[in-house]
C-alpha positions, 0 to 999 in steps of 0.5 A: 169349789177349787176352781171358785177359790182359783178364781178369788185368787186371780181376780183383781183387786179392790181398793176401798176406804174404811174406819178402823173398827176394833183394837186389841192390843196391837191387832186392828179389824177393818170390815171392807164392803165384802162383809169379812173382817181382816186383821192389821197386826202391829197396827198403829192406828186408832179406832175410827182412823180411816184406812185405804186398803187393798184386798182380793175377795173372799180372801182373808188377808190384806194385801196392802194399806195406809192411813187416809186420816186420822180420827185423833186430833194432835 
């Protein structure tokens, strides 16, 4: 099992776009392809806004994020 975690750890990347799903208070949840819900705290986006995130698989953080567009109209 330790080496599958070492493996995660060192693999590549993944970059996808995804919507914004929930938003509690300042915590947002995003669920990339992986299945595995990541949590953006001080987010500032709204539910729907989509987001280009960065992410290693099977792990729980985000490693960086941006707003692709948003859902609100101004």
């Amino acid at each position: 099992m330790f080496g599958s975690s070492l493996k995660n750890l060192f693999s590549d990347s993944i970059t996808e776009e995804v919507p914004v799903m929930l938003k509690k208070d300042k915590e947002c949840v995003v669920e990339p392809s992986d299945g595995i819900p990541r949590v953006i705290s001080n987010c500032q986006y709204a539910v729907g806004d989509n987001l280009s995130v960065a992410y290693k698989p099977n792990q729980p953080a985000l490693e960086r994020y941006e707003l692709v567009n948003s859902s609100r109209s101004y």
